[in-house]
C-alpha positions in Angstrom: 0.0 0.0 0.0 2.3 2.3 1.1 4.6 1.6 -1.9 2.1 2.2 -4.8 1.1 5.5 -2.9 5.5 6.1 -3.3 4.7 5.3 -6.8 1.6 7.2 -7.4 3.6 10.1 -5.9 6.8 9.8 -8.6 4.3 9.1 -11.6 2.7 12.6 -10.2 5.8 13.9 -10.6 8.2 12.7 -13.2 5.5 12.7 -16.0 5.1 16.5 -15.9 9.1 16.6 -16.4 9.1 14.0 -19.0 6.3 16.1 -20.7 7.8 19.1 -20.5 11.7 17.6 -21.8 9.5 16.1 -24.8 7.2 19.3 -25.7 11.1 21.4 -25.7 12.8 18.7 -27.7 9.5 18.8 -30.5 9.6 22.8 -30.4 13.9 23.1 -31.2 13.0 20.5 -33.8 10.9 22.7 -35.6 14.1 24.7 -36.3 14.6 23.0 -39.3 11.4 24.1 -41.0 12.5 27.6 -41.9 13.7 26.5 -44.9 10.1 25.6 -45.9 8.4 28.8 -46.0 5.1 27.5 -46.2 5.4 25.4 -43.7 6.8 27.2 -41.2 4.3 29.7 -40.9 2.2 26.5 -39.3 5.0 26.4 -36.2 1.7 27.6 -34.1 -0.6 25.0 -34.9 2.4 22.5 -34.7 3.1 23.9 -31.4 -0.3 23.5 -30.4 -0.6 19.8 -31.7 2.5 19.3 -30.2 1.6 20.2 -26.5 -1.6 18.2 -26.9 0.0 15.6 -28.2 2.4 15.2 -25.1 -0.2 16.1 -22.3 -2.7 13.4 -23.9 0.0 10.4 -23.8 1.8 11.3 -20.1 -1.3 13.3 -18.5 -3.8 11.5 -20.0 -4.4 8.7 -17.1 -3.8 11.4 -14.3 -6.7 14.0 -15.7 -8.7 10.7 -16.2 -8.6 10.0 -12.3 -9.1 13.1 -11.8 -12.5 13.1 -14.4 -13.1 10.9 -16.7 -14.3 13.9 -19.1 -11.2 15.9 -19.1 -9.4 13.0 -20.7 -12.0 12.6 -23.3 -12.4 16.7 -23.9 -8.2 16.1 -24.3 -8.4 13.9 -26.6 -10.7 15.0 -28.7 -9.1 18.0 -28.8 -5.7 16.5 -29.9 -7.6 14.5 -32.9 -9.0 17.5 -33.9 -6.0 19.1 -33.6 -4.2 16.8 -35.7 -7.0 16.3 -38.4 -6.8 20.5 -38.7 -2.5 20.0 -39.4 -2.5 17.0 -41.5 -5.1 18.5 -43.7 -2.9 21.6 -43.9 -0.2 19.9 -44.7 -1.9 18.4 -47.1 -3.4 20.9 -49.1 0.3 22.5 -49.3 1.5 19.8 -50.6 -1.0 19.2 -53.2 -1.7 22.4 -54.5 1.0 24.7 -53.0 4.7 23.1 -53.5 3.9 20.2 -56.4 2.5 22.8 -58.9 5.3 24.9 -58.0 7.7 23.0 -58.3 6.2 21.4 -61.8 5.8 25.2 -62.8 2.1 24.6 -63.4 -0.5 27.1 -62.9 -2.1 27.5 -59.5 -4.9 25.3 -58.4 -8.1 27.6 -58.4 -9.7 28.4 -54.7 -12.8 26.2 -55.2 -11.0 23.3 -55.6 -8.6 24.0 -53.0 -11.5 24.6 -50.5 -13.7 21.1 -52.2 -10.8 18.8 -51.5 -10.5 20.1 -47.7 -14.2 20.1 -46.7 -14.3 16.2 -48.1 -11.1 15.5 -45.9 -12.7 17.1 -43.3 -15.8 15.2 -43.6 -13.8 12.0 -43.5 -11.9 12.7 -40.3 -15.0 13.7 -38.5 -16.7 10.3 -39.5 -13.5 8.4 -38.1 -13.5 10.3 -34.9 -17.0 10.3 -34.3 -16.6 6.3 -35.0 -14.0 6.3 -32.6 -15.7 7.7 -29.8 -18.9 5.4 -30.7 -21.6 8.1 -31.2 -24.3 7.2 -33.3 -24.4 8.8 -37.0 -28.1 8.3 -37.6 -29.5 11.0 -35.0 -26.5 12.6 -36.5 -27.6 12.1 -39.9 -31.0 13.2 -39.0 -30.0 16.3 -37.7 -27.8 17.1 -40.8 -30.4 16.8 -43.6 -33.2 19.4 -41.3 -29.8 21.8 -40.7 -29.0 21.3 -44.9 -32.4 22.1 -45.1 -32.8 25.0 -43.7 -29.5 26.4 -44.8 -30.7 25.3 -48.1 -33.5 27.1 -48.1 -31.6 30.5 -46.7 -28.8 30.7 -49.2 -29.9 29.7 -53.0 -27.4 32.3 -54.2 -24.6 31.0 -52.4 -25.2 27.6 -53.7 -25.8 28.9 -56.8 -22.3 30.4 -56.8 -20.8 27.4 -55.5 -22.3 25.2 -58.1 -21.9 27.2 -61.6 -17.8 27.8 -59.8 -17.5 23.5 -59.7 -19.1 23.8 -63.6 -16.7 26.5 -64.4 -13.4 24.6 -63.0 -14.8 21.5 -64.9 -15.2 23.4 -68.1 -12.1 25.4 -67.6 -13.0 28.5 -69.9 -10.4 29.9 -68.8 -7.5 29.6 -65.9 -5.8 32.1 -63.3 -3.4 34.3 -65.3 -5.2 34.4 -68.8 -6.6 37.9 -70.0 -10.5 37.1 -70.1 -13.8 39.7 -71.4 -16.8 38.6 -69.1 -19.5 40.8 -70.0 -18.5 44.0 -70.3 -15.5 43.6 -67.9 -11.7 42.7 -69.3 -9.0 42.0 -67.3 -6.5 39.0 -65.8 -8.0 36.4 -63.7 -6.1 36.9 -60.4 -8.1 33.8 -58.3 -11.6 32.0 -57.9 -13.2 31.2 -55.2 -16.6 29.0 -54.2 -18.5 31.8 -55.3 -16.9 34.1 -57.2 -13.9 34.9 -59.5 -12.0 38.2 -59.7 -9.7 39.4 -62.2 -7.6 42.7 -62.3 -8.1 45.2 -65.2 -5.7 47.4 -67.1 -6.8 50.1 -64.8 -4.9 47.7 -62.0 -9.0 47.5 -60.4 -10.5 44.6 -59.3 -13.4 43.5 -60.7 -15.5 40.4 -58.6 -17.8 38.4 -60.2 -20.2 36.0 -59.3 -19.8 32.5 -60.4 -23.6 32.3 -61.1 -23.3 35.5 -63.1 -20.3 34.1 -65.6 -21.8 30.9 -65.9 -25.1 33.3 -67.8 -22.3 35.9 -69.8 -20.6 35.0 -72.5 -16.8 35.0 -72.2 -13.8 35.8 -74.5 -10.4 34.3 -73.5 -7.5 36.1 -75.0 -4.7 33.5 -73.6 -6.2 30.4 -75.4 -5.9 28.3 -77.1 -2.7 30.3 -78.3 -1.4 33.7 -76.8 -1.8 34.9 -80.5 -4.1 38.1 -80.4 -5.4 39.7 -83.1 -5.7 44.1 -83.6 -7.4 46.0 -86.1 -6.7 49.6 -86.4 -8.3 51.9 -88.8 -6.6 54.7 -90.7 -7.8 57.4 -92.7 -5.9 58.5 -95.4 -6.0 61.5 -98.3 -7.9 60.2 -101.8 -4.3 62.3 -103.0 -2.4 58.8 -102.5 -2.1 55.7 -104.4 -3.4 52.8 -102.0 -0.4 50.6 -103.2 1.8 53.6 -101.4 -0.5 53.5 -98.4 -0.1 50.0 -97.9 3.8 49.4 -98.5 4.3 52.4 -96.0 1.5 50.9 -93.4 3.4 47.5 -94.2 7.0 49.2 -93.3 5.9 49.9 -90.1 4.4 47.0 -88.7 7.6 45.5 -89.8 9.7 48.0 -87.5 7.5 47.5 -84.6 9.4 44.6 -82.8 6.4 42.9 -81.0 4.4 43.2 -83.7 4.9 38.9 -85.0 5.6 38.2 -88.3 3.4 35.3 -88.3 0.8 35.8 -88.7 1.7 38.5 -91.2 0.4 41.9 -90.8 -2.3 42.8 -93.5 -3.3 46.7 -95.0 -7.0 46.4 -96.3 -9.3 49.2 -98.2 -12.0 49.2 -95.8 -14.0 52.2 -97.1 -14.2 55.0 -99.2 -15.5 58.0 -96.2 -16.1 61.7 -97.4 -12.9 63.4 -96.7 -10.5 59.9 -96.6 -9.7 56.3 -97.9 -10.3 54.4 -94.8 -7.6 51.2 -94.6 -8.0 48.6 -92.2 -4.7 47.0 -90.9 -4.6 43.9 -89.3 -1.6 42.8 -86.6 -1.2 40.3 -84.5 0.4 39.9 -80.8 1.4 37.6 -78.5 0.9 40.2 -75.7 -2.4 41.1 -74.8 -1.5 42.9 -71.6 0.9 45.3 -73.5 -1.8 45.7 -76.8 -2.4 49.4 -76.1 1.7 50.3 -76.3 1.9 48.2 -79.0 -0.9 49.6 -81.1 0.7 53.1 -79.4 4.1 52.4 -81.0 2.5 51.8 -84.3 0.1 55.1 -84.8 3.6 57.3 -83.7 6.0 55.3 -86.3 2.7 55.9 -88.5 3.1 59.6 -88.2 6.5 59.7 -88.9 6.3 57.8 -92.0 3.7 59.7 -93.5 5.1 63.3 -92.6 8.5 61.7 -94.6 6.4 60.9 -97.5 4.1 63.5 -97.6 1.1 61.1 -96.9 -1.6 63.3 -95.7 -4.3 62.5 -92.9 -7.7 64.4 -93.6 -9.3 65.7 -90.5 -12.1 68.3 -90.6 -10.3 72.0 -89.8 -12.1 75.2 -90.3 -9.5 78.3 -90.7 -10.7 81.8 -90.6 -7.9 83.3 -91.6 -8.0 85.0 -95.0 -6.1 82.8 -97.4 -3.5 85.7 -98.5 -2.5 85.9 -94.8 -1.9 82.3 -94.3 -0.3 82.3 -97.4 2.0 85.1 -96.0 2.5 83.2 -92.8 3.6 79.9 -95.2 6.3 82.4 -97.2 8.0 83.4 -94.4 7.9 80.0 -92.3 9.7 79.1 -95.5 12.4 81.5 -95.4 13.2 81.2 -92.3 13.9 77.7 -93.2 16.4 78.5 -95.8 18.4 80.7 -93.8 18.8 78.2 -90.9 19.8 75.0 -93.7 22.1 77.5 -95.5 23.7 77.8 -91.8 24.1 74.3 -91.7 25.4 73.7 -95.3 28.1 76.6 -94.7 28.8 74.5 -91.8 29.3 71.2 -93.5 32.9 69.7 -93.7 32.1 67.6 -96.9 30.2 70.6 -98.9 33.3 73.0 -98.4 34.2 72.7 -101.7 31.4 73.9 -103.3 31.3 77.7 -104.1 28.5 79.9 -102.9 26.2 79.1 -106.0 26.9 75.3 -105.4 25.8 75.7 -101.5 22.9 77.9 -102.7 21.2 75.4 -105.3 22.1 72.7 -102.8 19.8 74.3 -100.2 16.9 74.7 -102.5 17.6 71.0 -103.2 17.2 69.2 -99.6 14.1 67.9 -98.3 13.6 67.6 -94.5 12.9 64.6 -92.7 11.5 64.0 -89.2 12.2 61.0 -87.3 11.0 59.3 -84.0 13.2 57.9 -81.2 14.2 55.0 -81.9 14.1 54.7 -85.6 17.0 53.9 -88.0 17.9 55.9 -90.4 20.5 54.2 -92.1 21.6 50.5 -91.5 25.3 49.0 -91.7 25.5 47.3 -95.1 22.7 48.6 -96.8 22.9 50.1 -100.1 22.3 54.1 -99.6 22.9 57.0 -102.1 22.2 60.1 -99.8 23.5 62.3 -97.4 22.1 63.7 -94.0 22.8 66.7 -91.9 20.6 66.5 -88.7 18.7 70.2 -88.2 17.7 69.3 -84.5 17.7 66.2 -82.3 20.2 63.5 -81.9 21.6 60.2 -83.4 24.2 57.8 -82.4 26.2 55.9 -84.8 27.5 52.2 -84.2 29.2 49.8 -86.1 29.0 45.9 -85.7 32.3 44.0 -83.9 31.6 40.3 -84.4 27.7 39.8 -83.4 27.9 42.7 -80.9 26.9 46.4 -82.1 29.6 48.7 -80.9 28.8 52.7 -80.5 31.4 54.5 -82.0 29.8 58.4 -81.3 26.7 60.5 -81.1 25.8 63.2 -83.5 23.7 66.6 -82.7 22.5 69.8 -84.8 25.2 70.7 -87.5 26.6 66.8 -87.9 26.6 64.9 -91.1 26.7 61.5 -92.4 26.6 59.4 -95.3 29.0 61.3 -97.4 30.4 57.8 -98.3 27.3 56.4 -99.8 26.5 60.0 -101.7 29.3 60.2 -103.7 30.9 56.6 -104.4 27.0 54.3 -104.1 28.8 52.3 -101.2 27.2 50.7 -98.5 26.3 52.2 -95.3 29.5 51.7 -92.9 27.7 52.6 -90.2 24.1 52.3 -88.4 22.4 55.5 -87.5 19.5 55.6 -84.9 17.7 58.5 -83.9 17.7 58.8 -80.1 15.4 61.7 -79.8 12.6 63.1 -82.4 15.0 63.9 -84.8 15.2 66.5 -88.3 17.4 66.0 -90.7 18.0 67.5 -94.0 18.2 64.5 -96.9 20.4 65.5 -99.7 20.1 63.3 -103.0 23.2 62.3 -105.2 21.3 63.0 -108.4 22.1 66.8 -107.1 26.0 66.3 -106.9 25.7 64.4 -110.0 24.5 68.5 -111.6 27.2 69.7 -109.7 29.6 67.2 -110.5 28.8 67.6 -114.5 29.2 71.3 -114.2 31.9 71.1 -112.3 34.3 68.1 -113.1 37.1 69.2 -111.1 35.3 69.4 -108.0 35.8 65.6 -107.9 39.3 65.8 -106.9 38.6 68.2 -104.1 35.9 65.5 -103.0 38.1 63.0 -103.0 40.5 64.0 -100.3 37.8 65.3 -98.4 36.3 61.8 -98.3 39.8 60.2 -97.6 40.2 62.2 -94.9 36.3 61.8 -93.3 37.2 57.7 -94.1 40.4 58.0 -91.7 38.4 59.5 -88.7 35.7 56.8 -89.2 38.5 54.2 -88.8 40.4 55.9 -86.3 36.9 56.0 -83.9 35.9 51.9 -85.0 39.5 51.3 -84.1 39.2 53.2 -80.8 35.2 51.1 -79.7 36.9 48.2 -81.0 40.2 48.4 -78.8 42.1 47.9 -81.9 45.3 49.9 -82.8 44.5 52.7 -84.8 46.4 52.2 -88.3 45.5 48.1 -88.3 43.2 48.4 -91.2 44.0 50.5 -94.7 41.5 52.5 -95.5 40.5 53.8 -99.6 43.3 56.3 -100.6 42.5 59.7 -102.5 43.1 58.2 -106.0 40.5 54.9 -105.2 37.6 57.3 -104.2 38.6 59.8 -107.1 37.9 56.8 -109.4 34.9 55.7 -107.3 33.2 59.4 -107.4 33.4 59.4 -112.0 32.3 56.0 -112.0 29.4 56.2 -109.8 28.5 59.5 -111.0 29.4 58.8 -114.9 32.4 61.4 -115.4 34.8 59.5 -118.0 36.7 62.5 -118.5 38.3 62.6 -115.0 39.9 59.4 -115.2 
């Protein structure tokens, strides 16, 4: 007697200790689960399961002599407790870390939320098994409760069901660009009972399930990412439509996310009353970015057409008298000539030329406007004209192995081109505008007049161009980290010969 009292006394006493050495041990453990994000952020309900866990198996017997309910009430608490984990764990595994890993898209909300209520439903039929209460009063009990709640929320079940539908069909997944009704945007999740996506606007937008299931819907990520844009363009009846089109044609091709395949088409929708109206059809692979893209395209539009003197009618009512604007057109015209016969004095190549020459030179250029970004010359290409930039900027770069190497940047008063003017030669160099960027475009069928009144101004040509060809090398050399006299450039009696051929002048051989 008196040694099982001894006995009762140590189990009183050492089992709270053993408890308390286990619960510290299982807590350090969880150390190692920082390097699971997702399931370290459980360390409270593992803590939790954890200090059930220990009091059920070495305080289980004393709180049982103590009342037999608190031993119950424990362990019921630590198989709830460990139903609520496992199905965590679970569902992290399943739909968290597996597609993540696979790189899959994530598993919508209403699936998420299906799977874990049917888990759920399964634990709670083994524990109440295990505990031995009766499932037909329960049973009983759950179909007046379905009832009622039936009764009280149609909508909700209505959501729920047309969501399962939705997830079955799979019209469309999280992540794709969707138009439900009148709403457009990227589905961002979707829930039991409703789906939200985010609009352009960055808004969110949440929608029933029950109301999608009754819209129609437009999914602009499948089957393919391919997107198609029409854009409509007026143009003046002064243009041939085969002019139109190659231009309209030129600049889908410059825009870079504009695909090639499918190829971009330039239709004649309509004949309008002040303009030929042409449809032009592109395609994308990035719906998200469609509005920059069609952005890019209108701007490069503009430029092209101010370059070729294609017109765009609008409506305009002036009530200025016509000998005014007149006027006001004159003098916007002189002013003109006096700043681009600045510019030609200013010109190292055109020094040559005598005062007449500079003069019917500047009644011979034509200006051109060009947008950030665009090239004006490429490396390689065949070219026949000569530039001098009026405002803006360009920089010039030249190709080392695949790389493109920039060899300087050129502002109001620079020239290029003089290469391909007067021999026909290929561009040496690529030119890109890097602001809005003028330039004045001079022809070689004008030095060829100059050339055939003037036959010795070949020669004086010719050493200019051998000395413009030396700095060009001299600056490749020095982007290149080459030495500067590696590569032997054309010497003055090549390009003389260059300049007659190109331009026809047999005499001056």
């Amino acid at each position: 007697m008196h040694n099982a009292a001894m006995q009762a006394d140590w189990d009183s006493i050492l089992k709270p200790l053993l408890a308390v050495g286990v619960y510290a041990v299982l807590t350090v453990g969880q150390v190692g689960l920082r390097r699971v994000p997702s399931v370290h952020a459980m360390r409270r309900s593992l803590n939790v399961l954890f200090l059930l866990g220990v009091s059920h198996v070495f305080l289980g017997d004393t709180l049982g002599r103590a009342h037999p309910s608190l031993r119950i009430a424990l362990q019921t608490a630590f198989l709830v407790m460990l139903a609520f984990v496992g199905i965590r764990l679970i569902d992290l595994l399943l739909f968290e870390m597996i597609p993540a890993h696979r790189k899959r898209e994530p598993v919508p909300v209403v699936l998420r939320d299906m799977f874990k209520w049917l888990l759920w439903a399964v634990a709670a039929f083994l524990i109440l098994r295990m505990f031995g209460i009766p499932l037909n009063a329960l049973a009983v009990s759950s179909i007046v409760v379905g009832y009622i709640l039936g009764n009280a929320s149609q909508d909700t079940l209505g959501n729920l069901f047309a969501g399962l539908a939705l997830n079955t069909e799979r019209p469309f997944a999280i992540g794709d660009w969707v138009k439900i009704g009148e709403s457009i945007g990227r589905v961002v999740d979707m829930t039991w009972r409703a789906t939200r996506i985010k609009t352009k606007a960055r808004d969110y937008v949440v929608i029933p399930n029950s109301t999608i299931a009754r819209e129609s819907i437009t999914n602009f990520s499948h089957p393919t990412l391919c997107h198609g844009v029409h854009q409509m363009i007026g143009v003046s009846y002064e243009v041939p439509p085969n002019v139109v089109r190659e231009t309209l044609l030129q600049v889908c091709g410059e825009i870079p996310r504009i695909l090639k395949t499918p190829a971009p088409v330039v239709l004649l929708k309509e004949f309008g009353n002040s303009s030929i109206n042409y449809l032009v059809k592109v395609y994308i692979d990035d719906y998200e970015n469609m509005d920059p893209i069609v952005s890019d395209m209108m701007d490069r539009t503009w430029y092209h057409f101010k370059r070729r003197g294609i017109v765009i009618p609008f409506p305009i009512t002036d009530l200025r008298p016509i000998d005014v604007v007149q006027k006001l057109e004159r003098e916007r015209a002189a002013e003109d000539r006096v700043d681009y016969r600045r510019i030609v004095d200013a010109a190292p190549v055109l020094q040559p030329l005598s005062d007449e020459e500079r003069r019917y030179v500047v009644e011979s250029l034509r200006e051109e406007i060009f947008s950030r970004g665009e090239v004006l010359v490429r490396e390689g290409e065949p070219g026949n004209t000569f530039y001098l930039i009026r405002c803006g900027r360009v920089g010039v770069s030249v190709r080392h192995g695949t790389d493109s190497v920039p060899v300087a940047t050129l502002e109001r008063g620079s020239c290029f081109g003089e290469m391909s003017l007067l021999t026909g030669a290929p561009r040496t160099a690529t030119v890109t505008a890097e602001a809005d960027t003028r330039v004045l475009v001079l022809s070689h069928t004008v030095f060829g007049e100059l050339l055939q009144r003037n036959k010795p101004l070949a020669e004086d040509l010719a050493r200019l161009l051998e000395a413009r060809s030396r700095e060009q090398r001299d600056r490749r050399a020095a982007a290149s980290s080459q030495a500067g006299g590696a590569v032997a450039g054309p010497s003055h009696r090549d390009l003389l010969g260059r300049i007659c051929r190109f331009f026809g002048l047999q005499a001056a051989k």
